[in-house]
Every structure is written in structure tokens, then in C-alpha cells.
C-alpha positions as CSV (number, residue, x, y, z in Angstrom):
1,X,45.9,-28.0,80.4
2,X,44.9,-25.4,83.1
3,X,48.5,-23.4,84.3
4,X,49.5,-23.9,87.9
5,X,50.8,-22.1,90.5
6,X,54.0,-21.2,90.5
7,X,56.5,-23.4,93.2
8,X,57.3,-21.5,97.0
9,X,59.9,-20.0,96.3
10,X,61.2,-21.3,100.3
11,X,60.0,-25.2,98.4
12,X,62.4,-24.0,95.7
13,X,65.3,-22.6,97.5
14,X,65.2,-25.8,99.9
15,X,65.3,-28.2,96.8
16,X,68.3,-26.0,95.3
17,X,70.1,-26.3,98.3
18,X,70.1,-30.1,98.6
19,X,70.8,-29.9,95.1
20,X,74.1,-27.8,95.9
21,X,75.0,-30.2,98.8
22,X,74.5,-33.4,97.0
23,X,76.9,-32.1,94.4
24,X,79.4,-31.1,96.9
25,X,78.9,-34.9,98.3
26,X,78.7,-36.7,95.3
27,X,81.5,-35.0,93.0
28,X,83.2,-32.8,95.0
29,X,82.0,-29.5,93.5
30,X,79.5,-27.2,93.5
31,X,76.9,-25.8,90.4
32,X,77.9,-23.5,87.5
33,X,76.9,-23.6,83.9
34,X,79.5,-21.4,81.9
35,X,82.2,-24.2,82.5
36,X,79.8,-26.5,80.3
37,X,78.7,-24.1,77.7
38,X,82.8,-22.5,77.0
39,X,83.8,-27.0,76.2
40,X,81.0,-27.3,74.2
41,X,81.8,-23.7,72.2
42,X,86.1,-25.1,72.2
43,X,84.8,-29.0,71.0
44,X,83.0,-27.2,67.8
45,X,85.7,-24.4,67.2
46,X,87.9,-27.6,67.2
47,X,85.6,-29.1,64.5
48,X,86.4,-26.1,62.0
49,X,90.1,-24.7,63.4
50,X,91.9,-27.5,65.2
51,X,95.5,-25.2,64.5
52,X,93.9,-22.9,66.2
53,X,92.8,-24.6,69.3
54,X,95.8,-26.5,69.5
55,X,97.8,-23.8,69.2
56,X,96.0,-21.8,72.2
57,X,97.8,-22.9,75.5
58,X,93.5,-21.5,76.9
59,X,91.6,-23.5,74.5
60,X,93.7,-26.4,74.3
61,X,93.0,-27.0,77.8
62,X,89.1,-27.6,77.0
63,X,89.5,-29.2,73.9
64,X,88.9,-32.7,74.8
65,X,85.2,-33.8,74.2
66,X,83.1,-31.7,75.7
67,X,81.0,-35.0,77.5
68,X,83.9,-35.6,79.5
69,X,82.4,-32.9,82.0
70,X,79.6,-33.7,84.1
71,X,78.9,-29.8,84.0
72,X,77.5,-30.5,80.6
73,X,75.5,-33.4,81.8
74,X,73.7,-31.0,84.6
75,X,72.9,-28.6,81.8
76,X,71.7,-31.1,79.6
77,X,69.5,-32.3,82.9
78,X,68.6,-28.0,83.7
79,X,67.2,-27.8,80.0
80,X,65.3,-31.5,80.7
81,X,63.9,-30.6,84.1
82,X,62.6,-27.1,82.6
83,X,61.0,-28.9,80.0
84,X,59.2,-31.1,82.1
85,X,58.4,-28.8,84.9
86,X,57.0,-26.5,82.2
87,X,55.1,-29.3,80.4
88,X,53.8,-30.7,83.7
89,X,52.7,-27.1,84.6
90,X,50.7,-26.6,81.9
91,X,53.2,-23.5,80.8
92,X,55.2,-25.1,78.0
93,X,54.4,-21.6,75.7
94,X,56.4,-19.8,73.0
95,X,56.6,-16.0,73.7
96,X,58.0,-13.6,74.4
97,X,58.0,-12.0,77.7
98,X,58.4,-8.0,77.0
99,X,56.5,-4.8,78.6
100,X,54.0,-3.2,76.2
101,X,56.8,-0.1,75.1
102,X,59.0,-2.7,73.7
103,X,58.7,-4.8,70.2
104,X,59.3,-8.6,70.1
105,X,62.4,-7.3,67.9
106,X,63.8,-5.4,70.5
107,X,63.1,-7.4,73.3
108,X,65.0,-10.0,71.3
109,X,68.1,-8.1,70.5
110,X,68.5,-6.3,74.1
111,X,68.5,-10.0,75.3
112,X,71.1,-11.6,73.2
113,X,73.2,-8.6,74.3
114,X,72.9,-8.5,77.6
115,X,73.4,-12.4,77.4
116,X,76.5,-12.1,75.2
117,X,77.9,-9.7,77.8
118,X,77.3,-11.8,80.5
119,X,78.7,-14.4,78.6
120,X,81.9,-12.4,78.3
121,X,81.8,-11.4,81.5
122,X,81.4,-15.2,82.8
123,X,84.9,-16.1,80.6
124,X,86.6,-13.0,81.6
125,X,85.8,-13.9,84.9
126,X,86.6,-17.8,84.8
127,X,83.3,-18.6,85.7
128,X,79.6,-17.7,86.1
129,X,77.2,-15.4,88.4
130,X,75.9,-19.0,89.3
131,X,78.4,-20.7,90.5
132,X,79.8,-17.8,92.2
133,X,77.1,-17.2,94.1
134,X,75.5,-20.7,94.6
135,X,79.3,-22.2,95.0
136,X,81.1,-19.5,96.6
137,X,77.9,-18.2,98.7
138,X,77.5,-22.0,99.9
139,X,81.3,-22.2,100.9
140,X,81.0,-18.4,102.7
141,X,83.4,-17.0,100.5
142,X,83.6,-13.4,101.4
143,X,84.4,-12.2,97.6
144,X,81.0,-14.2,96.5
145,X,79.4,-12.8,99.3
146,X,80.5,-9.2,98.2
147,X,80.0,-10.6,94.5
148,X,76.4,-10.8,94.6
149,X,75.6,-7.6,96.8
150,X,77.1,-5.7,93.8
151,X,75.5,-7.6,91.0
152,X,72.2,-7.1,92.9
153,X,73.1,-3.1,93.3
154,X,74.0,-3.5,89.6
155,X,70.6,-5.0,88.8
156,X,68.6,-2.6,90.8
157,X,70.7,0.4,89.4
158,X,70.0,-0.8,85.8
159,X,66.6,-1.4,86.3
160,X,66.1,2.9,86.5
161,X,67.5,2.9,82.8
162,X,65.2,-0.2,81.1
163,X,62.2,0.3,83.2
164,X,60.6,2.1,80.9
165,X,61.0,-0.4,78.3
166,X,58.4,-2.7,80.5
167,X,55.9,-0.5,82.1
């Protein structure tokens, strides 16, 4: 199958939008996806170290099963739609997107540490850069606002150090 274009990114931004608003409308809250992925990470640890979940005033809180949240249900439906927006594409590939300086190794290792940071970060922070800024931004909450100026100023700052890693 012949790849397509890629979606307007204005189409896209429009859809994600409604998106935003029909959640607001429909359940009252906005998007996020850490909330989803730290019940499904407590449900397991609670399959292998129930005294210790139970005994965690944090975890015992989330310990419940984890399809009790519809924030696992839109993951589930973000990893579904990606599939079939890839497949219907033509662009359902496995690779690995890297710069020419950088081994598939590496590529995989800086990945899974800047992810586990963000994870961290997203836990630390009792949420995700997602739902802060699609939530918070959609709501005008000044601290989102000023949220994702700096993780853009982050991202642009970084950039300088792992550039070279792509060009």
C-alpha cells in the first residue's frame, strides 16, 4: 500500500479539540494518559505485593481494578486508533526512527530514559505533560499556560545538546 500524506495538522488540532470538549461534556474531565498507565502499574504490583499496596495510604488509593477508569479505556482506544490510522495510511512499519550518528541501540536506550523520566516526572507531578496542557490549557489555567512555555524552552534548549545525535 502506497503511504499517504500526513493529516493538516489545523484538520488535526480541530479534531483534538472536539475530542477535548466532548470529554469535558460527556464525563466531566478533560484528556491525560499517566492517570491510566500508574492503575494499570498499582493493579499488577497488587498481583505480586498486595501487603505492600495495601499498606501504602498512595497506592491503595489506585488499587482497585484498573478498568474501573475510563482513562484506561481512551488509552486502550489511542493505541486502537494509531493502529488503524497507521494501517489505513499505508505506514504500519517497524523501525526505528534515529539520525544517521546514532545506533538502533542507542536510539533505544536514550528513549526508554527520557521516557522513564518523564514517567517520573508525570507521578511526581500528579499528572502528565498531556493533560496539563490539553486540560489545563483548555480550561486557561495560567500555571498550564506557563507549564508548556517552559517545557517548550526545555525542549528547544535540549535540542542544542542531542542534535548531533540526528544530523
Amino acid at each position: 500500500m502506497k503511504e499517504k500524506k500526513h493529516w493538516s495538522p489545523y484538520v488535526a488540532g480541530i479534531g483534538l479539540g472536539l475530542t477535548l470538549l466532548l470529554a469535558f461534556v460527556l464525563v466531566g474531565r478533560g484528556l491525560g494518559s499517566s492517570g491510566a498507565m500508574m492503575r494499570f502499574e498499582i493493579w499488577v504490583m497488587n498481583l505480586f505485593a498486595a501487603d505492600h499496596v495495601a499498606g501504602n495510604p498512595y497506592f491503595s488509593n489506585y488499587a482497585e481494578n484498573p478498568l474501573s477508569d475510563w482513562l484506561v479505556f481512551e488509552v486502550i482506544g489511542i493505541m486502537i486508533g494509531g493502529f488503524i490510522s497507521g494501517a489505513l495510511a499505508g505506514r504500519l512499519k517497524f523501525k526505528i526512527g534515529k539520525g544517521e550518528r546514532i545506533s538502533g541501540k542507542n536510539r533505544l536506550i536514550l528513549a526508554f530514559l527520557g521516557g522513564s523520566i518523564m514517567g517520573f516526572g508525570a507521578r511526581l507531578a500528579r499528572g502528565c505533560a498531556s493533560g496539563m496542557a490539553l486540560t489545563g490549557g483548555a480550561t486557561l489555567a495560567v500555571g498550564s499556560w506557563a507549564f508548556m512555555l517552559m517545557m517548550f524552552a526545555g525542549g528547544y534548549m535540549m535540542a542544542y545538546f542531542v542534535k548531533r545525535q540526528w544530523v
